[in-house]
Residue frames relative to the residue before (quaternion, step in Angstrom):
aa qw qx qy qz dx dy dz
X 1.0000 0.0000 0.0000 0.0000 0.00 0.00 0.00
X 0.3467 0.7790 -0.3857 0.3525 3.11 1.38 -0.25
X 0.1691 -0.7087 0.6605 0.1814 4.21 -0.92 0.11
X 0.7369 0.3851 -0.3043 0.4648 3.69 -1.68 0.41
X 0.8164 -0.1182 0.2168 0.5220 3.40 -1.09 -1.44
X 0.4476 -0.5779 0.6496 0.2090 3.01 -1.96 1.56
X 0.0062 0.7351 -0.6773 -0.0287 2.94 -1.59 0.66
X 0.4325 -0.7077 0.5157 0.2147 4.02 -0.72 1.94
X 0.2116 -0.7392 0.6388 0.0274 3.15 -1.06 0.99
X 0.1425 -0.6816 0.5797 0.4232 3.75 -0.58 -0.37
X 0.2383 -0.8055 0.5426 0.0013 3.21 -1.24 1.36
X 0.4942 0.7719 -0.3036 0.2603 3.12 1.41 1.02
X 0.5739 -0.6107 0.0984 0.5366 3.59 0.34 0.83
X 0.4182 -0.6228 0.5317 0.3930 3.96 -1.25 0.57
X 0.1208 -0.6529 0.6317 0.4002 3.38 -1.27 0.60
X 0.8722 -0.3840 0.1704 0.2506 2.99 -1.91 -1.12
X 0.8256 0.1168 -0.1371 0.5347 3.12 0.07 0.71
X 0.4267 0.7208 -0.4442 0.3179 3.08 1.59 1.45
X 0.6556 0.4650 -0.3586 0.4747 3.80 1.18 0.23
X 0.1665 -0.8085 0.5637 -0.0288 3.07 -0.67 1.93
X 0.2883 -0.7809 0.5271 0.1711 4.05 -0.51 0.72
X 0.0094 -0.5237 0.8337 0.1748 3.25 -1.34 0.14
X 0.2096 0.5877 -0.7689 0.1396 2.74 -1.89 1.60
X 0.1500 0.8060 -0.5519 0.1527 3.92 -0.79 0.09
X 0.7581 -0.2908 0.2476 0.5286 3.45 -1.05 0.04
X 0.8011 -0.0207 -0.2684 0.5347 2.95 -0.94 1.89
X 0.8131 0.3323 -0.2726 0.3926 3.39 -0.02 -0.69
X 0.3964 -0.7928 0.4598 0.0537 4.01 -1.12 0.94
X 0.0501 0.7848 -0.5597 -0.2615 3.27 -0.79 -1.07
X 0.3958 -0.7526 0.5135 0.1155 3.78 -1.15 0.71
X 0.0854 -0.7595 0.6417 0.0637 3.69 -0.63 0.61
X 0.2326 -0.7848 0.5744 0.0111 3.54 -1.01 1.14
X 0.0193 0.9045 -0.4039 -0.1356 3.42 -0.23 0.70
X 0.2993 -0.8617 0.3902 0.1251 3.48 -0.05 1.19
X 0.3357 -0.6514 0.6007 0.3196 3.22 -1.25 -0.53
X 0.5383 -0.7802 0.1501 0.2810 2.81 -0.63 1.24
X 0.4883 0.3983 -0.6553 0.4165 3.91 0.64 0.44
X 0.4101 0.5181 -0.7012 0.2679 3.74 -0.42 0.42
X 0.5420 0.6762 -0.4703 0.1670 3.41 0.68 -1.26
X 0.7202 0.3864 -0.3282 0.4736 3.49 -1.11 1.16
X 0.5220 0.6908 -0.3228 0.3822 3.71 1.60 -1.15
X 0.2194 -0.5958 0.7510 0.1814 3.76 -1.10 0.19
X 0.1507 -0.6940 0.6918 -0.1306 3.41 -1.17 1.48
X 0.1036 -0.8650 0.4907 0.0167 3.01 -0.57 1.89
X 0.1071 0.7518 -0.6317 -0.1558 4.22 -0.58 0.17
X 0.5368 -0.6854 0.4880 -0.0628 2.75 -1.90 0.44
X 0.0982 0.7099 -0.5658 -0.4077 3.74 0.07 -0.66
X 0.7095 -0.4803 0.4048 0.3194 2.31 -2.15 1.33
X 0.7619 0.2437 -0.3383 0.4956 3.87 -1.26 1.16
X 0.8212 0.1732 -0.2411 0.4874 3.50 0.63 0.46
X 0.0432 0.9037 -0.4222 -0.0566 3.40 0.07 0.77
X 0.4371 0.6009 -0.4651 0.4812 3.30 1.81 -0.14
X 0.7795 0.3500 -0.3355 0.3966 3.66 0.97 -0.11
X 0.0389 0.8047 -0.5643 0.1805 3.00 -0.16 1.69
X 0.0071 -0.5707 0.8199 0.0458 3.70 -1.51 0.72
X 0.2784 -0.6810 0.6705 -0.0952 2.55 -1.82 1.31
X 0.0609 0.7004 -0.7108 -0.0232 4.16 -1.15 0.26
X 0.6257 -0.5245 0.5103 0.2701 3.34 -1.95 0.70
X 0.4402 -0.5393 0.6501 0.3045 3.68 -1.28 0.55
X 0.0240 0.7279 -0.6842 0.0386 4.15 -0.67 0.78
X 0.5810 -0.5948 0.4859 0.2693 3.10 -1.69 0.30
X 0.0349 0.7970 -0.6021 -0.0321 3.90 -0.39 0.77
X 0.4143 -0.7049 0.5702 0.0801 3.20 -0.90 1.67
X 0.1049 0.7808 -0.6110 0.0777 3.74 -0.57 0.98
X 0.8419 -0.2975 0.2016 0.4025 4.00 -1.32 0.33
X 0.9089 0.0378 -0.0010 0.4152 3.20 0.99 -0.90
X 0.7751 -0.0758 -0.1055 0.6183 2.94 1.47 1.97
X 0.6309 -0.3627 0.5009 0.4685 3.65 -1.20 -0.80
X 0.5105 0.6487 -0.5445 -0.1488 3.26 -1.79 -0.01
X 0.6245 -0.6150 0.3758 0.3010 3.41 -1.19 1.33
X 0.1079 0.7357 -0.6594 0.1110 3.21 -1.33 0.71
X 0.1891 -0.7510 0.6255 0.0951 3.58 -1.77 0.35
X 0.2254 -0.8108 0.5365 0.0627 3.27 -0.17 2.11
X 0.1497 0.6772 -0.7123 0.1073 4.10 -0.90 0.76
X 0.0112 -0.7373 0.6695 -0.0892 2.58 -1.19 1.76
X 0.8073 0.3042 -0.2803 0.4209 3.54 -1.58 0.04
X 0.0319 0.7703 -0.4806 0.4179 2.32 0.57 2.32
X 0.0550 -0.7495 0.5722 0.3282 3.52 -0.31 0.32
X 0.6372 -0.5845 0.3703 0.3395 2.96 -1.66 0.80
X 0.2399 0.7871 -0.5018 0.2669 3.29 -1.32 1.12
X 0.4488 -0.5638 0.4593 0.5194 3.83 -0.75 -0.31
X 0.1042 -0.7119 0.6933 0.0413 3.78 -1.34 0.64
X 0.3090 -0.6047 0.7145 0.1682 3.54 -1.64 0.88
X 0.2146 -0.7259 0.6527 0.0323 2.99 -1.44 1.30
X 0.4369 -0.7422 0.5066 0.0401 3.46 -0.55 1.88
X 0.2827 -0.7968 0.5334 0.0255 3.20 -0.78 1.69
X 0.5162 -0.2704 -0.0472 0.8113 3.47 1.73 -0.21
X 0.7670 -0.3825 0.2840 0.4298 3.88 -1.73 -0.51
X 0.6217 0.4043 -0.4202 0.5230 3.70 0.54 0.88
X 0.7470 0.4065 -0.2127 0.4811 3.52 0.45 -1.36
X 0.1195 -0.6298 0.7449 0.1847 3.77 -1.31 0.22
X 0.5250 -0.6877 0.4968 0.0673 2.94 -1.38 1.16
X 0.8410 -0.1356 0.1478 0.5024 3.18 0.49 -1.22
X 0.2408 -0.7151 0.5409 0.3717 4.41 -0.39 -0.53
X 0.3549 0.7805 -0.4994 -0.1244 3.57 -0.92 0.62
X 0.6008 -0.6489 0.3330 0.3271 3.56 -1.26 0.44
X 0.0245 -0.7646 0.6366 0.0973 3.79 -0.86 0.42
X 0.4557 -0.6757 0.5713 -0.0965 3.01 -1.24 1.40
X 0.3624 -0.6370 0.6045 0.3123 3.84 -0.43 1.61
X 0.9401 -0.0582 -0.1592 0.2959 3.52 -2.09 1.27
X 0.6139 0.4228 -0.4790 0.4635 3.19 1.14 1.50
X 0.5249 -0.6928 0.4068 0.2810 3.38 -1.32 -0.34
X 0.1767 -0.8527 0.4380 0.2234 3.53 0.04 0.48
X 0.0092 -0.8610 0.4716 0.1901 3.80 -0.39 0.75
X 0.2446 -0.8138 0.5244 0.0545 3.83 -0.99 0.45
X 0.0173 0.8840 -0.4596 -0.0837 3.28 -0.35 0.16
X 0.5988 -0.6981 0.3379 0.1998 3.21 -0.44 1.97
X 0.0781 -0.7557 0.5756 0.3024 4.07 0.03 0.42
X 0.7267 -0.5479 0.3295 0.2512 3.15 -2.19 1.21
X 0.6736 0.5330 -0.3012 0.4140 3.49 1.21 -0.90
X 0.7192 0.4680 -0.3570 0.3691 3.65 1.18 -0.31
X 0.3845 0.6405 -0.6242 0.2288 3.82 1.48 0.01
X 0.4678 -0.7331 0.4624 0.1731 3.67 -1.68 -0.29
């Protein structure tokens, strides 16, 4: 979803206990849950007042106890409010991330593309 420059993700499934964070004082991290045709998408956010500053990660399959589900892990975040990019014009949603926590969200089904 990303606009401009392509950027290669691996889009191969996470195992277990392969997604390590860097968060701590001040800094967060966001978890996007998708549905799974995103899978492969680049989800971009923003903080809220700056949208030219965007970081962006791939939606990937993450294999968990009771099945599959798609998600986009972005961390080292400072803490703050962030716009979640429905594609590169529209903003989807606003959430907050919180230094040495995780913030989770969950992408609704009617907004995939």
């Amino acid at each position: 979803m990303s606009v401009g420059v392509h950027h290669h993700h691996t889009l191969a499934p996470s195992g277990q206990g392969t997604v390590v964070l860097n968060i701590g004082a001040g800094i967060g991290a966001l978890v996007i849950h998708t549905p799974g045709n995103l899978h492969g998408h680049e989800i971009e956010v923003s903080p809220v007042g700056d949208p030219s500053r965007r970081t962006h990660a791939a939606v990937r399959a993450r294999y968990v106890r009771d099945g599959v589900m798609f998600s986009v892990v972005i961390d080292s975040l400072p803490e703050g409010r962030y716009v979640v990019w429905r594609d590169p014009v529209t903003p989807l949603a606003e959430v907050g991330v919180s230094g040495g926590s995780v913030t989770e969200y969950e992408w609704p089904e009617g907004a995939t593309s």
